[in-house]
C-alpha positions as CSV (number, residue, x, y, z in Angstrom):
1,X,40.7,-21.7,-20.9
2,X,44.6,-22.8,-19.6
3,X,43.1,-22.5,-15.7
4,X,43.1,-26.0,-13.9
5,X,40.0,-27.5,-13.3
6,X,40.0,-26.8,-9.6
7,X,40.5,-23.0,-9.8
8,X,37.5,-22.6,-12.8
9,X,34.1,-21.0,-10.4
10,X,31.7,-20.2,-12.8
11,X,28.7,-20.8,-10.2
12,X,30.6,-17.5,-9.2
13,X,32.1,-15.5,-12.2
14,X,28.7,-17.0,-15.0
15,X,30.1,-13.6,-17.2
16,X,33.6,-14.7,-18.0
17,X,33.6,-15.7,-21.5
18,X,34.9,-19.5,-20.8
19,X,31.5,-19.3,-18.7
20,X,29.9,-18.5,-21.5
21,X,31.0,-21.0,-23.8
22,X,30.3,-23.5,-20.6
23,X,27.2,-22.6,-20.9
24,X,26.8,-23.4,-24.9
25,X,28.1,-27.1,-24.1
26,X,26.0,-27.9,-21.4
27,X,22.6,-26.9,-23.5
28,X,24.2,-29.1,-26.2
29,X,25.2,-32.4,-23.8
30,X,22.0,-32.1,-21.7
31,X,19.9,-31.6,-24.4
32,X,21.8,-34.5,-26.2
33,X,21.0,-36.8,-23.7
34,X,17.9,-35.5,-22.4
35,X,16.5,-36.5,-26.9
36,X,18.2,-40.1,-26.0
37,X,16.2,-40.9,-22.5
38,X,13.1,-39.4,-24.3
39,X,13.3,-42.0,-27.1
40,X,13.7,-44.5,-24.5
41,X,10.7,-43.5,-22.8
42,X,8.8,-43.4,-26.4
43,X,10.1,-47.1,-26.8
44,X,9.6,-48.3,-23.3
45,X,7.3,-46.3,-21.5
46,X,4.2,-48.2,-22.9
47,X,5.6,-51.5,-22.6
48,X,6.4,-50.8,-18.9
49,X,3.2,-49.5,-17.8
50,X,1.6,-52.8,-19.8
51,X,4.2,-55.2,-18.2
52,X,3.2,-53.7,-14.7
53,X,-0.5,-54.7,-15.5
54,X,0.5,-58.3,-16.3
55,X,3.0,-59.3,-14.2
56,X,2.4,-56.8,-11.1
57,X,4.1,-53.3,-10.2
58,X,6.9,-54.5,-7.7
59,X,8.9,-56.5,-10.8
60,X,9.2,-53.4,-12.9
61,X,10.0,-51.2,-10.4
62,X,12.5,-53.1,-9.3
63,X,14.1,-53.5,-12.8
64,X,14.1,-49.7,-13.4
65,X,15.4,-49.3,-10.3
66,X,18.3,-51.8,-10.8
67,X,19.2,-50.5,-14.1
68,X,19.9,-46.9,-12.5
69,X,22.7,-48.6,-10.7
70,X,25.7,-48.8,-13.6
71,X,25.4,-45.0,-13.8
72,X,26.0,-44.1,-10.0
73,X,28.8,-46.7,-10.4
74,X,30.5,-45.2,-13.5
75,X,30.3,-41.6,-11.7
76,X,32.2,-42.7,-8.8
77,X,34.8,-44.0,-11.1
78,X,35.2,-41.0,-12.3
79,X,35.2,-39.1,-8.9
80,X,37.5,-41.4,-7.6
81,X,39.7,-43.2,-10.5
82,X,39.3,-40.6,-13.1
83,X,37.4,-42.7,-15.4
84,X,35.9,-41.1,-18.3
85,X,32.7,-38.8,-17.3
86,X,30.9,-40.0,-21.1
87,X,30.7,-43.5,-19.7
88,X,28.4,-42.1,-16.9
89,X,26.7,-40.1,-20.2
90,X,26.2,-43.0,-22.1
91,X,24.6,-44.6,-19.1
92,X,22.8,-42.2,-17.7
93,X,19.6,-42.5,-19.6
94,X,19.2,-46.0,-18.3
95,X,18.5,-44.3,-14.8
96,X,15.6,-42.3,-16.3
97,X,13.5,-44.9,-17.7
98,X,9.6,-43.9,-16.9
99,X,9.2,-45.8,-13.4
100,X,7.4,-43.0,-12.5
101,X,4.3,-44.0,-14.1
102,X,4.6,-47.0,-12.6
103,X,4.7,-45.6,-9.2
104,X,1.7,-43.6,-9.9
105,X,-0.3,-47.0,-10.7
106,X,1.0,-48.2,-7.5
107,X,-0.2,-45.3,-5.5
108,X,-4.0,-45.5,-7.3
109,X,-4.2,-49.8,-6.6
110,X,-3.7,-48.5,-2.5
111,X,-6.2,-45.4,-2.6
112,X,-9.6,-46.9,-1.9
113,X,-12.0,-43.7,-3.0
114,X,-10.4,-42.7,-6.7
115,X,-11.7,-39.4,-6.0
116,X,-8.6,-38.6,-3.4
117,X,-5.8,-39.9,-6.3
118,X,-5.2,-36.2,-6.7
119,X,-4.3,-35.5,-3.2
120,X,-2.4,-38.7,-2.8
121,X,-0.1,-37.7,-5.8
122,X,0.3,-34.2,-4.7
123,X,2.2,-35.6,-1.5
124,X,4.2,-37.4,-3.7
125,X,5.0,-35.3,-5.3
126,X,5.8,-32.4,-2.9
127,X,7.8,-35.5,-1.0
128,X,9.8,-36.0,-4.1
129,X,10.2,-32.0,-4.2
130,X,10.8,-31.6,-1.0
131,X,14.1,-34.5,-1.2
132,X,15.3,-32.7,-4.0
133,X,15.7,-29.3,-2.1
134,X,17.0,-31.0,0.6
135,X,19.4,-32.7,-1.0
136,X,20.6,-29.8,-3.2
137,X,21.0,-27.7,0.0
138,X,23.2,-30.7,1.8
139,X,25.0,-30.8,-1.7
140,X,25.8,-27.4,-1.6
141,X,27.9,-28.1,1.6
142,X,29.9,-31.1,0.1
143,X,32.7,-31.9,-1.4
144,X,31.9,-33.9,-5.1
145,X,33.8,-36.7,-3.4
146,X,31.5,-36.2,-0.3
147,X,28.8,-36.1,-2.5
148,X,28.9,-39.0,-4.5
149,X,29.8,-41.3,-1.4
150,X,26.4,-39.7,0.4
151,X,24.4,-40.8,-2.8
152,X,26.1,-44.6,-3.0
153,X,25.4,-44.7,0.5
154,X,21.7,-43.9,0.5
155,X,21.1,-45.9,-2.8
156,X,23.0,-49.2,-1.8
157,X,23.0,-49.4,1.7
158,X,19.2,-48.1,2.0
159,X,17.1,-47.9,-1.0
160,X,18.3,-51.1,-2.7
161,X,17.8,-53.7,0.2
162,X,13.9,-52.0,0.6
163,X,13.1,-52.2,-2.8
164,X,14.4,-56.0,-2.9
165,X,13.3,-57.0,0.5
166,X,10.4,-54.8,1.4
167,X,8.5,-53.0,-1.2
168,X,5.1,-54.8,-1.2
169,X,2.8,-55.5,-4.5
170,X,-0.2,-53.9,-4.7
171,X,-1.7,-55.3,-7.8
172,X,-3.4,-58.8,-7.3
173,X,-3.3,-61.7,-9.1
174,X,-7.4,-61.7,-9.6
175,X,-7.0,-57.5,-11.1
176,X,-4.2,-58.7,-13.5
177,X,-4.5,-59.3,-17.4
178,X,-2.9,-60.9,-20.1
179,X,0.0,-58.7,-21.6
180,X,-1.1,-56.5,-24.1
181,X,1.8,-56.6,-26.8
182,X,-0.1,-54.4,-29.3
183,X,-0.8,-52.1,-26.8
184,X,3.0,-52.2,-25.6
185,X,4.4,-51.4,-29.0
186,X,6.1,-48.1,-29.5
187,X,3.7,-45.8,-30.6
188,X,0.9,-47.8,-30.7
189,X,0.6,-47.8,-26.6
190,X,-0.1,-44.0,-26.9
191,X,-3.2,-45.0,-28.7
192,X,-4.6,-45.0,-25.1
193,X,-4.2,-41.4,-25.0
194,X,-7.0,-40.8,-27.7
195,X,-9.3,-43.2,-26.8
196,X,-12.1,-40.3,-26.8
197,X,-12.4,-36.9,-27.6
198,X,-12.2,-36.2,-23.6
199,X,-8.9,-38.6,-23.7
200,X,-7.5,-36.6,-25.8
201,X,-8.1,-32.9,-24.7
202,X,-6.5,-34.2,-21.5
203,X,-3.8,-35.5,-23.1
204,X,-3.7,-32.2,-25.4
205,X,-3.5,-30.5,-22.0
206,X,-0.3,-32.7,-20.3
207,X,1.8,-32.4,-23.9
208,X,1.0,-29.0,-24.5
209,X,2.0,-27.8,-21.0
210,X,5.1,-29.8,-20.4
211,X,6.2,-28.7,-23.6
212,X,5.7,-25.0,-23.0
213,X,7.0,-25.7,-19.3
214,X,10.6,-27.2,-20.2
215,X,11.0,-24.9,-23.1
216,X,10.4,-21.9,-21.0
217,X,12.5,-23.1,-18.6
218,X,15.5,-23.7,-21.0
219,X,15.3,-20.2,-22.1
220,X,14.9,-18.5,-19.0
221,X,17.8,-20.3,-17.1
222,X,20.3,-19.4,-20.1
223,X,18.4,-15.9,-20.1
224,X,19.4,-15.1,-16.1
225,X,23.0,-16.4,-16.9
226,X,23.6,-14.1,-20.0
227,X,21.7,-11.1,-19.2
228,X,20.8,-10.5,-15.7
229,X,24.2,-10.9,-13.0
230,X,23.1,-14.9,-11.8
231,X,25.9,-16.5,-10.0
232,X,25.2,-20.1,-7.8
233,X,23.8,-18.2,-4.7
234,X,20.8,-16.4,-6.6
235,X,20.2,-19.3,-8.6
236,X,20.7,-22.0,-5.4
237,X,18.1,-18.9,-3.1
238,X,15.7,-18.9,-6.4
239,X,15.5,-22.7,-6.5
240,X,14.8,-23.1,-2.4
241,X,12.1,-20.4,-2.9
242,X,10.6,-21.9,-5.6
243,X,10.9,-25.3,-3.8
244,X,9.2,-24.8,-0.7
245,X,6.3,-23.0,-2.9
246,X,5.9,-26.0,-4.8
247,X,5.5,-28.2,-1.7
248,X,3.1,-26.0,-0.2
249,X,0.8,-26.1,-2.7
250,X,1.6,-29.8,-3.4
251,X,1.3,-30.7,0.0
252,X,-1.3,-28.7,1.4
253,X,-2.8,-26.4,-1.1
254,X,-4.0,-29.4,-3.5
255,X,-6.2,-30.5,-1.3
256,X,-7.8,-27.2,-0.2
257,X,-8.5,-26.5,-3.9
258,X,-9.4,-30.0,-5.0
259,X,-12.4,-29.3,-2.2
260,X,-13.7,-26.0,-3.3
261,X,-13.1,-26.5,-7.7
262,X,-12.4,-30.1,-7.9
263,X,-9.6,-31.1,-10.0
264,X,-10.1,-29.4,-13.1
265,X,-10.4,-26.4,-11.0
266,X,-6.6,-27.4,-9.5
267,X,-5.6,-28.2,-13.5
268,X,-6.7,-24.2,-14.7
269,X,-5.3,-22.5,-11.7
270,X,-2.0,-24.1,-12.1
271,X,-2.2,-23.5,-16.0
272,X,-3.1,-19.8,-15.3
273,X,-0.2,-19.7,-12.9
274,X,2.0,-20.5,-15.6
275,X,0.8,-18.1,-18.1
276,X,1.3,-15.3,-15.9
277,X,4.6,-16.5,-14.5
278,X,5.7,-16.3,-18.2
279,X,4.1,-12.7,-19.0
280,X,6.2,-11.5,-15.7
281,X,9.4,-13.0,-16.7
282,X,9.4,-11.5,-20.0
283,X,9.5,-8.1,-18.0
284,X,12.1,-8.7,-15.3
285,X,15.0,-6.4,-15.1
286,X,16.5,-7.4,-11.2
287,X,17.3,-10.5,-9.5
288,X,14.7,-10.2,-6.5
289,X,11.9,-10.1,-9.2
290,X,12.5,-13.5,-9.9
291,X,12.4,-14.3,-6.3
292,X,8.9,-13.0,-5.9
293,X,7.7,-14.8,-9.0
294,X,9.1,-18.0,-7.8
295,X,7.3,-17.4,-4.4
296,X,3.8,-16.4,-5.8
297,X,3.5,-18.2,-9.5
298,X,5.5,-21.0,-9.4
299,X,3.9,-23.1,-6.5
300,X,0.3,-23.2,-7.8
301,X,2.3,-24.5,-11.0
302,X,2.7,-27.8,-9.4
303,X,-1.0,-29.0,-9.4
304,X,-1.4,-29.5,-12.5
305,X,0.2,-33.1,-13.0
306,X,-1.2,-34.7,-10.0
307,X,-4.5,-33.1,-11.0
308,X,-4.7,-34.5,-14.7
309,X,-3.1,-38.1,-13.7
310,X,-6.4,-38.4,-11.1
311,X,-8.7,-37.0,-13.4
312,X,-7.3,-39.7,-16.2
313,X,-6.7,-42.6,-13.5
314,X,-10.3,-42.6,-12.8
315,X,-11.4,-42.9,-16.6
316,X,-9.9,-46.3,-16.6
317,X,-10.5,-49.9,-15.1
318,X,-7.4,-51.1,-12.6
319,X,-6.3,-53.4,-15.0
320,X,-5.0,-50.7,-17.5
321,X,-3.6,-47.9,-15.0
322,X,0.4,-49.3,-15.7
323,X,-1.0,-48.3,-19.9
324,X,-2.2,-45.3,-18.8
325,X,0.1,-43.7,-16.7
326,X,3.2,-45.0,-18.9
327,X,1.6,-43.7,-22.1
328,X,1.4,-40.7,-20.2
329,X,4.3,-40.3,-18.8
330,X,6.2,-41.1,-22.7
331,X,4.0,-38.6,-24.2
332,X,5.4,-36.0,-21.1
333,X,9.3,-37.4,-22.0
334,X,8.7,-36.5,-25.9
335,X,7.7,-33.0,-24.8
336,X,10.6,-32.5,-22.6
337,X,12.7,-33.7,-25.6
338,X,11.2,-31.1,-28.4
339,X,10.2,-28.3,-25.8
340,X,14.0,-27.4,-24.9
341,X,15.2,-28.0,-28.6
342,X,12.9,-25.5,-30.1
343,X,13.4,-22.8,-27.6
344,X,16.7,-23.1,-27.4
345,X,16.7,-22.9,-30.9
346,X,14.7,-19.5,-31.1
347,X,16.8,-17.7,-28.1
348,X,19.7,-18.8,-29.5
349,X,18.6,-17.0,-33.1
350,X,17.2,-14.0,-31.1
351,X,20.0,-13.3,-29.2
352,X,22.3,-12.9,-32.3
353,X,23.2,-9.9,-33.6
354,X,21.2,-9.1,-36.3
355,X,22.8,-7.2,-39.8
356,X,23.3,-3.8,-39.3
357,X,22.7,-3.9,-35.4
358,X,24.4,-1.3,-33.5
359,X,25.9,-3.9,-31.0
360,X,23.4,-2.3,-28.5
361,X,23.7,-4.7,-25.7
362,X,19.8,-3.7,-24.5
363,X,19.1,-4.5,-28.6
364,X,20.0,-8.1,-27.9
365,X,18.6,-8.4,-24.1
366,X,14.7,-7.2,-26.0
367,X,15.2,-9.5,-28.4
368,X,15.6,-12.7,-26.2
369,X,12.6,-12.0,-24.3
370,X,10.5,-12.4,-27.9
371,X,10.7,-16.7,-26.9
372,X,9.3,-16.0,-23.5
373,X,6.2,-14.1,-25.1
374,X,5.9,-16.9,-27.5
375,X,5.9,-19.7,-24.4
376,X,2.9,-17.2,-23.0
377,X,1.3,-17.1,-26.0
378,X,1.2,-20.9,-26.4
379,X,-0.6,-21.0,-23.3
380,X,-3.7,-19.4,-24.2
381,X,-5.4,-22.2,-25.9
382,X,-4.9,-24.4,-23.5
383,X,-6.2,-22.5,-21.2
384,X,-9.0,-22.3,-23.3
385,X,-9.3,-25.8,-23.7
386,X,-9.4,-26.1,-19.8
387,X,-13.2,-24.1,-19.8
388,X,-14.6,-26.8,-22.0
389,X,-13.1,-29.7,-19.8
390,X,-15.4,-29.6,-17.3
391,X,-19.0,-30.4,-19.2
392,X,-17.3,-32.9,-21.0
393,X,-15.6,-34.7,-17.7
394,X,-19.6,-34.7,-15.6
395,X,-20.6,-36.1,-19.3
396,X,-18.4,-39.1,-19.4
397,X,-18.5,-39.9,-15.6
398,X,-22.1,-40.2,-15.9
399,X,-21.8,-42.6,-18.7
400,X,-19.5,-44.5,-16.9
401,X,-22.3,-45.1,-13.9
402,X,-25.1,-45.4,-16.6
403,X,-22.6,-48.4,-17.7
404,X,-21.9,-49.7,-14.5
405,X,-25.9,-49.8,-13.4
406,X,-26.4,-51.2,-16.4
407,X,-24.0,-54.1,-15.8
408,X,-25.3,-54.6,-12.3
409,X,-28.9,-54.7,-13.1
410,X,-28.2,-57.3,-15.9
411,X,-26.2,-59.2,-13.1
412,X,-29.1,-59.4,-10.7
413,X,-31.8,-60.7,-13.6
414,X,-28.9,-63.0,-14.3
415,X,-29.2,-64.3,-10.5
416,X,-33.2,-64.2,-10.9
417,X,-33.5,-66.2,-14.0
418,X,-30.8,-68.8,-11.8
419,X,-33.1,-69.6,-8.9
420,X,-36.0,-70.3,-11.7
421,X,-37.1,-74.4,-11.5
422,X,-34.4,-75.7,-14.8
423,X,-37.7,-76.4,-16.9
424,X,-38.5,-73.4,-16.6
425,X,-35.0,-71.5,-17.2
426,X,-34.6,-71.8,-20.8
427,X,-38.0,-70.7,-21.7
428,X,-37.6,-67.2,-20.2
429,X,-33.5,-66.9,-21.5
């Protein structure tokens, strides 16, 4: 388009055809960079959670942390000296390295009774949702130049001198190992995630979701924009709705339902909540249909993370949470990395004209719905998987105390044979 950058609205006009084409490039960039922070997280995200179980949690936090910096710097270059925008591209996957998982092993080394992690990272979770809608709605007010000084702001004159000076360590020394390098190695680290055949259901059940999840999500956005009138204040009334649903069921509903099913029960609600979110979108013809689905489905969608990180977190000794969670986060990153790819791919082919179409308009609008029937349809078996999780769960937690009485009992002969008179002592070992 000749228009000048300042006059171009397509949060308000999405069905001009410089719009359009807008939206082509920004599936192409964020999906560009998007594959390059997912192959850091397949490189790194082992090796980080390993590091935090040798060394402590607070040192590779702070790194990640740290490393997010350049990229906040280069975008207010650009804001403010017109630097190049691919410099903040180039660096923005350094701000998306998997500290998450390291955050969740920080949050199980403070809860005392394992069988609350699941509540604890639902708060965190609907804390972390509830900042984001905050600060989207606050965004929404500002300037970009307003913007970007509120985020340098918060990041440098609050966040950085807590994380430096502040944030406490929560693994001791005496629940620390040696590093595991093998373990840390790309692709070997995920080895974690199939340790048993209940490991890897689970693990089955995080991949398989996220990967439906971001696909479907790819799709439908581009879907509203091309096909249904979505300019910025639907998509900005959709996203608070959707929002404050998640953090409601985060926050709150989380732990009503982690007291009456437990947290598998949490894991198949949200999974079901999916499934039919995706079955209803495939049908929607209006805009406030998408509200309604964002206020009913989309909240109980949000369990399902915090539910399978508890469930996994207490299938594992302290000293290998940092492997666990950073495994799981990579194997969550490589999802979000092919999920969008394929379905892009497959709305992108549906949506063209096909030879000898009529140019029917409605034609093409059927035809890009087939992806969101396929993302439903990939949920089914894992929501049959989900039925047989149970069994198999009360199976291997009972090992584990089998093990652990076991281990105590062989501790207290141990302390018998000890008090026996010495002459005595190696006759009965």
């Amino acid at each position: 388009t000749d228009l000048r950058p300042g006059d171009i609205r397509c949060e308000d006009t999405p069905e001009a055809s410089y719009c359009q084409a807008a939206i082509n490039d920004n599936l192409f960039w964020s999906t560009t960079i998007g594959a390059i922070g997912s192959v850091l997280h397949f490189v790194l995200g082992p090796f980080l959670g390993a590091l935090s179980d040798a060394i402590g949690r607070r040192p590779v936090i702070l790194l990640c942390s740290l490393l997010g910096y350049p990229s906040l710097v280069s975008l207010a270059l650009f804001v403010y000296r017109n630097v190049s925008m691919y410099i903040t591209f180039a660096l923005m996957p350094l701000g998306e390295l998997p500290v998450l998982a390291i955050w969740f092993a920080y949050i199980v080394d403070l809860i005392e009774d394992s069988r609350d992690s699941s509540v604890a990272f639902g708060l965190v979770s609907a804390g972390a949702l509830l900042s984001t809608m905050v600060g989207a709605t606050v965004g929404n007010f500002l300037s970009l130049q307003e913007g970007v000084a509120a985020m340098m702001f918060f990041d440098i004159i609050i966040l950085l001198p807590y994380l430096v000076c502040c944030l406490p360590e929560t693994l001791p020394q005496s629940k620390r190992q040696a590093m595991q390098w093998r373990a840390a190695a790309p692709g070997l680290g995920l080895s974690i995630l199939g340790r048993n055949q209940l490991f890897l259901q689970l693990s089955t059940l995080v991949v398989g979701s996220t990967f439906i999840g971001t696909g479907f999500q790819r799709v439908s956005s581009s879907f509203l924009q091309k096909y249904i009138r979505w300019p910025k204040s639907c998509n900005n009334l959709a996203f608070i709705i959707g929002c404050s649903s998640s953090i409601l069921w985060a926050g709150g509903g989380l732990s009503i339902t982690h007291r009456a099913v437990g947290d598998v029960g949490s894991l198949g609600l949200a999974l079901w909540a999916g499934a039919l979110y995706m079955l209803c979108f495939a049908c929607i013809t209006q805009q406030w249909q998408v509200y309604i689905l964002n206020a009913v489905l989309l909240g109980p969608q949000a369990l399902a993370f915090p539910a399978i990180s508890a469930i996994k977190s207490r299938l594992v000794a302290e000293h290998e949470q940092g492997l666990l969670q950073g495994a799981l986060t990579t194997g969550k990153s490589i999802a979000e990395c092919i999920g969008p790819i394929l379905f892009g791919f497959l709305f992108e082919v549906f949506s063209r004209p096909f030879d000898g179409d009529s140019g029917d308009p409605g034609h093409s609008q059927f035809a890009s719905r087939i992806p969101i029937l396929i993302a439903f349809l990939l949920c089914l078996p894992l929501l049959c998987l989900t039925a047989v999780i149970p069994q198999k769960l009360a199976d291997f937690e009972q090992q584990l105390v089998d093990r652990t009485v076991n281990i105590e009992m062989e501790n207290l002969e141990a302390e018998d044979v000890s008090l026996l008179d010495p002459s005595q002592r190696d006759k009965l070992l």
